[in-house]
C-alpha positions in Angstrom: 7.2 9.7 -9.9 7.6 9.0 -6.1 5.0 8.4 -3.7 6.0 11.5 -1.6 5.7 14.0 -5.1 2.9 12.6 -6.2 1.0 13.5 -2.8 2.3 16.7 -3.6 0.1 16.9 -5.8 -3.0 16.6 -3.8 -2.1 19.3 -0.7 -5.3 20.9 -2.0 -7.1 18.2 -0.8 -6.3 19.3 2.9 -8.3 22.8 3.1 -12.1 22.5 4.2 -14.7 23.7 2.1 -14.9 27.7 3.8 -18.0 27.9 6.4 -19.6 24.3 5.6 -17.4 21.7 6.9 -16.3 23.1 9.5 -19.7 23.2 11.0 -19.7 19.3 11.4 -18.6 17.3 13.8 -16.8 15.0 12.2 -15.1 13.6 15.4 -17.2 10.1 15.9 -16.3 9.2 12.4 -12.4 10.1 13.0 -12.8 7.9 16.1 -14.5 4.5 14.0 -11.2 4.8 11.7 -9.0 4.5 14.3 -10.5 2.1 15.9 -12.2 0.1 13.6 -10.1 0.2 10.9 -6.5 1.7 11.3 -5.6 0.3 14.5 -6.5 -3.1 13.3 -4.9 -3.1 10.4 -1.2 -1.9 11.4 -1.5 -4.8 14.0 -2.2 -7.1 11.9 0.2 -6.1 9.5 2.6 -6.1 12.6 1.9 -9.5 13.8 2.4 -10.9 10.1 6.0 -9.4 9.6 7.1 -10.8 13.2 6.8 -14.1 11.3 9.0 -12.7 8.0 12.4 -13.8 10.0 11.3 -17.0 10.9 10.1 -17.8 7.0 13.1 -16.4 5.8 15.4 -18.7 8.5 13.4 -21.5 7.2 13.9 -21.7 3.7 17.7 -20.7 4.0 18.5 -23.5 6.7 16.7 -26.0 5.4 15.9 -25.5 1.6 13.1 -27.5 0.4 9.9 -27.1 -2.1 8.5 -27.3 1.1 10.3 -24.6 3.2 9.9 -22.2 -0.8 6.4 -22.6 -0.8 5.6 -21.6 2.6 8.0 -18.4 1.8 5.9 -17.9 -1.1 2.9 -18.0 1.2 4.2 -16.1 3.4 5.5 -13.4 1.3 1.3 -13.4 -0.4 0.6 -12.5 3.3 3.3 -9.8 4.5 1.8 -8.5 0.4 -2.1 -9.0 1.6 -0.9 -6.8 4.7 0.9 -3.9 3.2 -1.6 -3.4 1.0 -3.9 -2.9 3.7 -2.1 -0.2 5.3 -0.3 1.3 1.9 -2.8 4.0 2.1 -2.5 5.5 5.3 -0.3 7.9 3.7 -0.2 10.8 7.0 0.8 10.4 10.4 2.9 7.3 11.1 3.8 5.5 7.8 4.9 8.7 6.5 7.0 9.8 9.4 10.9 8.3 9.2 10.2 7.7 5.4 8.8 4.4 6.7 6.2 3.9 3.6 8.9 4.0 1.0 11.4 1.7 3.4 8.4 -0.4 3.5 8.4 -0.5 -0.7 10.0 1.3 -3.0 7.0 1.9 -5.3 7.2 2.9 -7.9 10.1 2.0 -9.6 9.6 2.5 -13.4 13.7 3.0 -13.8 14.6 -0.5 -11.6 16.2 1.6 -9.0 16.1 -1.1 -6.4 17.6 -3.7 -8.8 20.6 -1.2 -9.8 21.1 -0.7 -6.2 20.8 -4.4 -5.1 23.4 -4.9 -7.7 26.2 -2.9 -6.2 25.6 -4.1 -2.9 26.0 -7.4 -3.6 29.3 -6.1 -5.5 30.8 -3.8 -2.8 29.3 -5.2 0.3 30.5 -8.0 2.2 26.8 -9.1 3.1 26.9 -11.7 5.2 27.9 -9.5 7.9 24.6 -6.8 7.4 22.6 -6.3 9.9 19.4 -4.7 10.1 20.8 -1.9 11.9 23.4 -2.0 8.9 20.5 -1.8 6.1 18.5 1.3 8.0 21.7 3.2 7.2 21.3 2.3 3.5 19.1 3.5 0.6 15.3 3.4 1.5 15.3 1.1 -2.0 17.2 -1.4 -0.3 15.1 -2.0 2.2 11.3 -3.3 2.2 9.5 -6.0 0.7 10.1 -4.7 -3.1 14.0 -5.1 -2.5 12.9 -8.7 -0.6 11.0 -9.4 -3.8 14.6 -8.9 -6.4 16.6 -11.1 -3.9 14.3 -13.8 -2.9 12.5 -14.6 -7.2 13.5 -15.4 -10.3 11.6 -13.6 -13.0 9.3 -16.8 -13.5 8.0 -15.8 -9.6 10.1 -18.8 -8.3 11.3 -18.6 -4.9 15.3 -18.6 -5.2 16.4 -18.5 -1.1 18.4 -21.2 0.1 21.1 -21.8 -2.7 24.0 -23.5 -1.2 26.7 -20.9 -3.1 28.4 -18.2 -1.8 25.9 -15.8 -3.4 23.0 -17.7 -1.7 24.3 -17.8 1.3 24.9 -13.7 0.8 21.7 -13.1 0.1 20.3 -15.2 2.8 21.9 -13.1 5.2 20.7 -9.5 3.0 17.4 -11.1 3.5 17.2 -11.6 7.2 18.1 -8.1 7.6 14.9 -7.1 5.6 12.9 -9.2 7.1 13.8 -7.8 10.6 13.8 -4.1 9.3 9.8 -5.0 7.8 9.1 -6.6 11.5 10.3 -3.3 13.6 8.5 -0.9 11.1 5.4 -3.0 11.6 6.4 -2.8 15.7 6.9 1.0 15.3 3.9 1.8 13.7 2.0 -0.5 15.8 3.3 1.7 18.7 2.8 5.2 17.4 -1.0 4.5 16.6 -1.5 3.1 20.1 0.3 5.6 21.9 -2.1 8.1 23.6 -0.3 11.1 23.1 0.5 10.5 19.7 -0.5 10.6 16.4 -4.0 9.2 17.2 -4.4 12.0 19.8 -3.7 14.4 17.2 -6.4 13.4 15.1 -8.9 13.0 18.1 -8.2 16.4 19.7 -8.2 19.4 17.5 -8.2 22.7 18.5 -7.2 26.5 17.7 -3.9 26.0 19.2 -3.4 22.6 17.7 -0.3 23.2 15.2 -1.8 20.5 12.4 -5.7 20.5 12.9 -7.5 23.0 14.3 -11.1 21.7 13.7 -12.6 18.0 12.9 -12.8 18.7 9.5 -9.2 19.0 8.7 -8.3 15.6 10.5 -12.0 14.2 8.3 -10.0 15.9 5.3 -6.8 14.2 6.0 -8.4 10.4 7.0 -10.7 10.7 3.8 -8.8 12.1 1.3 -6.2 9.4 1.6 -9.1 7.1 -0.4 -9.0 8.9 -3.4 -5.3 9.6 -3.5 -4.9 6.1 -3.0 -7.2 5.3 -5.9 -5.4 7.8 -8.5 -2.1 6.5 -7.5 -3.2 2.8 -7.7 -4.4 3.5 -11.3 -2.1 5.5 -12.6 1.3 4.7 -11.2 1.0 0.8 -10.6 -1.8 -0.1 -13.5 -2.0 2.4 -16.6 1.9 1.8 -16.9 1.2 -2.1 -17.5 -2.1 -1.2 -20.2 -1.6 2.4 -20.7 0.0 1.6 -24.6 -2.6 -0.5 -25.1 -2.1 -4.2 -25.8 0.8 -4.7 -28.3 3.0 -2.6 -25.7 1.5 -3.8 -22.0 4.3 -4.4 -19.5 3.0 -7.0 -17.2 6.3 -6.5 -15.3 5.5 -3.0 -14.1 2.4 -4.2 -11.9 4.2 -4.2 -8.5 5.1 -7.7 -7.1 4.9 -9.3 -10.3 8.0 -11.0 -10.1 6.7 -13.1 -7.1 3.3 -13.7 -9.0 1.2 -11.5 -6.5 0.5 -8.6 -7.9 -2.9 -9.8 -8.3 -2.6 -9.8 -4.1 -1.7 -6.3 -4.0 -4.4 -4.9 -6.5 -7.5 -6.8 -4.7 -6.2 -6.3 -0.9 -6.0 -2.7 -1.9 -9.5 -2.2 -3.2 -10.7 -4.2 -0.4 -8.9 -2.2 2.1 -10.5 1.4 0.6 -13.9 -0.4 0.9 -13.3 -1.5 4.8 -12.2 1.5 5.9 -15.2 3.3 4.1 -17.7 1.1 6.1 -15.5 0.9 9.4 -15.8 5.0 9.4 -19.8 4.9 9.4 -20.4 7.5 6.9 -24.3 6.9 6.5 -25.1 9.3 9.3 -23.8 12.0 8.0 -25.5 11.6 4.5 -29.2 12.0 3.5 -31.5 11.1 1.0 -30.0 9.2 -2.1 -26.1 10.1 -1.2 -27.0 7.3 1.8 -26.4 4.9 -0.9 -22.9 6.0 -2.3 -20.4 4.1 0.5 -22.7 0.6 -1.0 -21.2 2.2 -4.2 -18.0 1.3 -2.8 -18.6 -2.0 -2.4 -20.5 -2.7 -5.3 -17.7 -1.5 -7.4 -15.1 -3.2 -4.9 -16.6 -6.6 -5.6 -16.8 -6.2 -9.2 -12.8 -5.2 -9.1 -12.6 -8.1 -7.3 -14.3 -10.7 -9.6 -12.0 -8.9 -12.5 -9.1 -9.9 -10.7 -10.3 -13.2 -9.8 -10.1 -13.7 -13.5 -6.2 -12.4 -14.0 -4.4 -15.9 -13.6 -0.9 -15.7 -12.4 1.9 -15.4 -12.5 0.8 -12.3 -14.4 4.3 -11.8 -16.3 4.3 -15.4 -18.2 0.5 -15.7 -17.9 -0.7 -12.4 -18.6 -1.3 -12.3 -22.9 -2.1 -16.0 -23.6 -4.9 -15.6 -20.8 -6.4 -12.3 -21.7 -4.9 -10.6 -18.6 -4.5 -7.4 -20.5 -8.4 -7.3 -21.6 -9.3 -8.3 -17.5 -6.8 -5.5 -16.3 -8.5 -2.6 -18.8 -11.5 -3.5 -17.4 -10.3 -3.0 -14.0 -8.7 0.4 -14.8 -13.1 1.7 -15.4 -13.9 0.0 -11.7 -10.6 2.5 -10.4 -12.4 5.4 -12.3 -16.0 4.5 -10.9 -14.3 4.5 -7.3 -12.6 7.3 -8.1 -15.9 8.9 -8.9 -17.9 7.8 -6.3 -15.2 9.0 -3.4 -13.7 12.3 -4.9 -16.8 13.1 -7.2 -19.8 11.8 -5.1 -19.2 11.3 -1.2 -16.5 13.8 -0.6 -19.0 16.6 -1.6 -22.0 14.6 0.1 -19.5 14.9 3.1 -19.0 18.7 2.8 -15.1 17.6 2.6 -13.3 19.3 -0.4 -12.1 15.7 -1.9 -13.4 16.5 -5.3 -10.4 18.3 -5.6 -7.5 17.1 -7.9 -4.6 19.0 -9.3 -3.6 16.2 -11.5 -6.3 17.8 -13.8 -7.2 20.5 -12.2 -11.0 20.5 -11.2 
């Protein structure tokens, strides 16, 4: 299922609970996501993919273990980053498809790798440019189609062969790495720019033709949380545990193939949990529900230490090291966020986040 359908699934999520939330002002804690988390992130997501050309350059001109590991690194980072931002699913990142050009997740059917395939068959690729590749499939694009050309399926970095192939996909690679850098540029821009999308968010009215009060923006920027946690758990982890351990597919956790998958899972958590605390939520909570974004974090860090635990690469590592018992266990710390933000603090919140039409509550 694509990211785009499955948020189908969730429009419900947008309408306000009639004649509660609509009565808060929700406007300070719309403002402390923008600035204290959203802004921050999509910059620093920018500033790491200005540095993708430069790594790519590196190992292609001068192949080394050296120049492949600090690809490797680099690509952990660019990883770290997305993951960070992969949430944000409205305004920006959504607008010019730019969250599936970003990565092509998920990809169950090996789209991407089908694609990549014909390319390197019918394209004469050390010619494409990035101008070239934004005219192509979305699944040619991002960091998932970076991931097919740049490892083997033992998560080694394969850039810089001195064949004709290598050299081809050096090239295909420098254009992704320069389409990544001016999406990260471009959504930089559109969350700075003061009569953009931020302005939207910041100044609803009646004649506004999105959000007409606080509340819808609140149910927009919050509901992305819970979405995010449904769609980590059941599109990128289930499908690697889900028939239980006989039939686990380490290779459908995304970015296994480089060996940082593990990246993605914890930088995601971690993100949810920073933007719960960079929004301030306490003020608008009383008595015990003062305690549920801590809940958040208490379950963040135990996800974390799970994941700690997953040695990688998770495709050659993950059955002789118990990865499949570490990434069940992970799967309950999804459904305690899960319950915490849709079950808990959305309804604490007076937001209608409890709401899912996956199962129909």
């Amino acid at each position: 299922m694509r990211l785009l359908t499955a948020l189908s699934l969730f429009l419900p999520l947008a309408v306000p609970l009639p004649g509660i939330a609509q009565d808060i002002d929700y406007s300070t804690r719309i403002e402390n996501a923008i600035e204290g988390y959203i802004r921050p992130a999509v910059d620093g997501f920018a500033e790491e993919a200005l540095d993708f050309p430069q790594a790519v350059a590196s190992v292609c001109d001068h192949p080394s273990a050296n120049s492949r590991a600090a690809f490797d690194a680099e690509f952990d980072r660019i990883i770290d980053r997305f993951a960070e931002i992969s949430f944000l699913r409205f305004g920006p990142l959504v607008e010019d498809n730019r969250l599936n050009r970003l990565a092509f997740l998920p990809d169950p059917r090996g789209v991407a790798q089908r694609q990549i395939r014909k390319l390197r068959s019918d394209s004469d690729l050390l010619s494409l440019t990035r101008e070239d590749l934004q005219q192509k499939s979305v699944a040619l694009q991002g960091i998932t189609a970076m991931e097919l050309i740049a490892y083997d399926t033992s998560a080694n970095v394969t850039l810089g062969t001195d064949t004709p192939e290598g050299r081809a996909d050096c090239a295909y690679a420098m254009a992704i790495a320069e389409n990544i850098a001016e999406i990260g540029e471009e959504l930089s821009d559109a969350w700075h720019d003061p009569k953009g999308y931020s302005a939207d968010l910041l100044d609803p009215g009646p004649d506004h033709p999105t959000f007409r009060t606080s509340a819808e923006v609140m149910e927009t920027v919050f509901n992305a949380l819970p979405v995010a946690i449904v769609i980590l758990k059941d599109q990128h982890v289930l499908p690697v545990t889900g028939g239980g351990p006989e039939k686990a597919k380490p290779a459908a956790l995304p970015f296994s193939r480089s060996g940082h998958g593990i990246t993605y899972l914890a930088s995601s958590i971690a993100a949810i949990d920073d933007m719960i605390h960079a929004m301030d939520l306490v003020p608008l909570l009383s008595g015990p529900d003062k305690r549920l974004p801590g809940g958040i974090s208490f379950e963040t860090r135990n996800g974390l230490s799970v994941l700690d635990r997953i040695e990688t690469p998770v495709r050659t590592r993950f059955e002789e090291t118990g990865g499949y018992q570490d990434l069940s266990v992970f799967v309950f710390t999804l459904n305690s966020m899960q319950n915490i933000l849709a079950g808990q603090l959305a309804p604490a919140l007076s937001l209608a986040g409890g709401f899912n039409a996956l199962d129909g509550d």
